[in-house]
C-alpha distance (Angstrom), angle and dihedral (degrees) to the residues before:
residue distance angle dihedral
X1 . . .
X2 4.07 . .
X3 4.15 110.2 .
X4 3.45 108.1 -116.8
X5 3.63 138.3 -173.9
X6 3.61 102.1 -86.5
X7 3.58 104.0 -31.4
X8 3.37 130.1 -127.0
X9 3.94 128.1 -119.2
X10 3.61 102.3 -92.9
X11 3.54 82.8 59.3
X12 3.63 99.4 53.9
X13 4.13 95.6 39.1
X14 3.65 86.5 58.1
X15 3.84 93.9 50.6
X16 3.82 95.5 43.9
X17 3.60 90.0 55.5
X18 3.51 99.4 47.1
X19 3.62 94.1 48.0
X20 4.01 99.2 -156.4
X21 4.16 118.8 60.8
X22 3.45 131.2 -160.7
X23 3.17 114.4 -157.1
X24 3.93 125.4 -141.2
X25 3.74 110.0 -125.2
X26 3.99 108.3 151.7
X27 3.76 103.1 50.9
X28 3.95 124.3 114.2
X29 3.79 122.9 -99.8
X30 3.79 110.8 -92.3
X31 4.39 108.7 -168.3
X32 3.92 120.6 -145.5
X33 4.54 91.3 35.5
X34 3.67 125.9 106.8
X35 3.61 93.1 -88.0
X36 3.71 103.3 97.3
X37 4.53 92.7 15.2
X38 3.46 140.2 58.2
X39 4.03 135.1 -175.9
X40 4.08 118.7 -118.4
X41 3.72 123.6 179.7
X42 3.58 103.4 -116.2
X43 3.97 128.4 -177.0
X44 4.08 85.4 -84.1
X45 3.36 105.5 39.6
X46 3.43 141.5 -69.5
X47 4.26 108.2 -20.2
X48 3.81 131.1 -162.0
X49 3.49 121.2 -131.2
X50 3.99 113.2 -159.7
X51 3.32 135.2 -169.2
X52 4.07 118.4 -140.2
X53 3.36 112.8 -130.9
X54 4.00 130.7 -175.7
X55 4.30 94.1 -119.2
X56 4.01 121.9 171.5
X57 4.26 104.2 -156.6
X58 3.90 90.4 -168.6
X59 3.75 94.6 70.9
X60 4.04 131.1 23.5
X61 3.86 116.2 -97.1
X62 4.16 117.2 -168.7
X63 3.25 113.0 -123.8
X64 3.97 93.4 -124.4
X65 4.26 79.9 65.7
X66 3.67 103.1 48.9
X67 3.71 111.7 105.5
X68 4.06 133.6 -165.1
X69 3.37 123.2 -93.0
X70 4.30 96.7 -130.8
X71 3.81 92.7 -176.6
X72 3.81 94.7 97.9
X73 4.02 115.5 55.8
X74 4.14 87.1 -119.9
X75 3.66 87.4 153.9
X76 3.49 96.7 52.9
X77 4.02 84.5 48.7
X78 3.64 96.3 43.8
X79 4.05 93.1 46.5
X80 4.28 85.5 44.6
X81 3.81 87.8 50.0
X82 4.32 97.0 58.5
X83 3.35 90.5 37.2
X84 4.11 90.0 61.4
X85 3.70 92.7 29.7
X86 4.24 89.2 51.2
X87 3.55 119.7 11.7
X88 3.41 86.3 114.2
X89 3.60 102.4 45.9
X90 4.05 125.1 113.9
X91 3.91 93.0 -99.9
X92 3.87 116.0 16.9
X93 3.83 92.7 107.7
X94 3.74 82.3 47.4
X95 3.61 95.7 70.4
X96 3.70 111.0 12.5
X97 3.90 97.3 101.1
X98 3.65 84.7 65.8
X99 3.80 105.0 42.9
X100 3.77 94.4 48.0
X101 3.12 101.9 84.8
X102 3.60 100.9 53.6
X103 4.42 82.9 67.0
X104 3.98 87.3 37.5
X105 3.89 105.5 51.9
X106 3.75 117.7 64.5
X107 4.03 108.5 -104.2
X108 4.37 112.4 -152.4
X109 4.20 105.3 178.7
X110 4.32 121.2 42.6
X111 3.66 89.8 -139.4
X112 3.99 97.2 45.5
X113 3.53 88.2 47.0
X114 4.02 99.0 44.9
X115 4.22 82.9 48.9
X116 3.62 90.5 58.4
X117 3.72 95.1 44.4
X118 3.80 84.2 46.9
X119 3.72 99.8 50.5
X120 4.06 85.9 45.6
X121 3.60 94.0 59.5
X122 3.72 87.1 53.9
X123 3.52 93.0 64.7
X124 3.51 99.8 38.9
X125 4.03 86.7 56.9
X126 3.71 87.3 40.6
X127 4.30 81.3 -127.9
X128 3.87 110.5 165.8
X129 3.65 101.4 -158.6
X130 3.79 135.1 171.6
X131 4.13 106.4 -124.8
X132 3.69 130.0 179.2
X133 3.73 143.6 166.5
X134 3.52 136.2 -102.1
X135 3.96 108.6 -118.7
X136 3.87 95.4 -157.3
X137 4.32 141.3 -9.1
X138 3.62 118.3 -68.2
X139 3.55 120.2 -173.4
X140 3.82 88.3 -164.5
X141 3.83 140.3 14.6
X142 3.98 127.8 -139.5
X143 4.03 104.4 171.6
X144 4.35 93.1 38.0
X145 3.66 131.4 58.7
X146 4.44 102.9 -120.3
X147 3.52 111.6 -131.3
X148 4.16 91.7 160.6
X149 4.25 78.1 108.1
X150 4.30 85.7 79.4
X151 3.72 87.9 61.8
X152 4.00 83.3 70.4
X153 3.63 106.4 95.1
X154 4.06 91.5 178.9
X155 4.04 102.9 54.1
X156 3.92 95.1 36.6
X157 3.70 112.5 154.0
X158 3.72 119.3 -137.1
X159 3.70 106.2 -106.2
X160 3.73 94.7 -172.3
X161 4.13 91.6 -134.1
X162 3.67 124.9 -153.6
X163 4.07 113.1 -85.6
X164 3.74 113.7 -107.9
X165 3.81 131.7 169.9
X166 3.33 116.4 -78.5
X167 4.07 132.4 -174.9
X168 3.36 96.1 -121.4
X169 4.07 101.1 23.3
X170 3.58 94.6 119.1
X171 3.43 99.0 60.6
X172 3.73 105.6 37.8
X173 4.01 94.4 17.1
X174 3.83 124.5 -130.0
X175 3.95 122.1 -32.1
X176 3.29 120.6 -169.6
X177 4.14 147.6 -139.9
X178 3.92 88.1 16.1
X179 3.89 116.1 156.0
X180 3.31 117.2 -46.5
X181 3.50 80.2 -114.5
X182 4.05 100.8 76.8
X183 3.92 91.2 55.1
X184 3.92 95.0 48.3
X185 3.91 83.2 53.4
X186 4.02 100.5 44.1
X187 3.72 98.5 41.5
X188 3.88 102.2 9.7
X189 4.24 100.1 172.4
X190 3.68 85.1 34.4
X191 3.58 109.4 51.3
X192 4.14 87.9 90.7
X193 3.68 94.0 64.5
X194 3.91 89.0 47.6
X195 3.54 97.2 47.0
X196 4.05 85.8 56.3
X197 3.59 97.7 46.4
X198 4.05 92.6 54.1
X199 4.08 101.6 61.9
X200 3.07 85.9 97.5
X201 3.61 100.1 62.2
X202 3.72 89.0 62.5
């Protein structure tokens, strides 16, 4: 799987179910995927968050050496956006001391910084999981099932999710695979036993 900035639930339904990740660290920069966005349910709908990154399109950049563009206050903007979109939520007081200061300390490299988010989730869901690291590029995989396709935010099937309470479900209805961050905040304790119930959606 590709780290991305605070992946969405198809990503973590595949991971809970296969029990051991690899994660993809040698693969080229790709713009416009889930690597540097994610999808929140603000007061309007769903809402991207992006992170700015410094990118060169005449020549190929890893992903491991693409840095953030820190000119813009994006974490300020990102942190003010969940706080509007889920303040009132069942469980954002629950784990706000701990997500803060991923939108409070300054963040240099995409990938370290989409790690750290990643390895924070983990805690917040309490999720043991078995990660490791890809050693080199491989266009394809024989002895792993590939699920580097979810970091495509432009050809993402519709996976037809489980319903769950959201904050503002009743007046734009239920939208599905959003961050992993809109399920930890809805149904906090209970976003495991979602998660495991929804591999089959994918």
């Amino acid at each position: 799987m590709h780290p991305t900035y605070f992946p969405n639930v198809a990503h973590f339904a595949a991971m809970l179910k296969a029990g051991e990740v690899v994660l993809e660290m040698h693969d080229n920069y790709q713009k416009q995927t889930y690597r540097n966005r994610t999808f929140i349910y603000g007061a309007n709908g769903k809402l991207q968050l992006s992170v700015p990154v410094v990118y060169s399109q005449k020549e190929r950049q890893q992903y491991r050496n693409i840095n953030i563009h820190n000119t813009e206050k994006w974490q300020m903007l990102h942190w003010k956006s969940l706080e509007s979109a889920y303040k009132t939520s069942p469980f954002f007081e629950f784990y706000e001391d701990e997500l803060l200061p991923l939108f409070t300390e300054e963040a240099v490299n995409l990938l370290a910084f989409n790690l750290k988010c990643f390895e924070t989730i983990l805690d917040c869901l309490q999720l043991d999981l078995t990660t490791s690291e890809t050693e080199s590029f491989q266009k394809e995989t024989t002895d792993k099932s590939d699920f580097r396709y979810l970091a495509n935010s432009r050809k993402e099937p519709n996976f037809n999710f489980d319903n769950y309470t959201q904050v503002f479900g009743e007046k734009h209805g239920f939208i599905g695979n959003l961050s992993i961050l809109d399920l930890l905040f809805n149904e906090g304790p209970n976003a495991l036993s979602y998660l495991e119930n929804q591999f089959k959606h994918l």
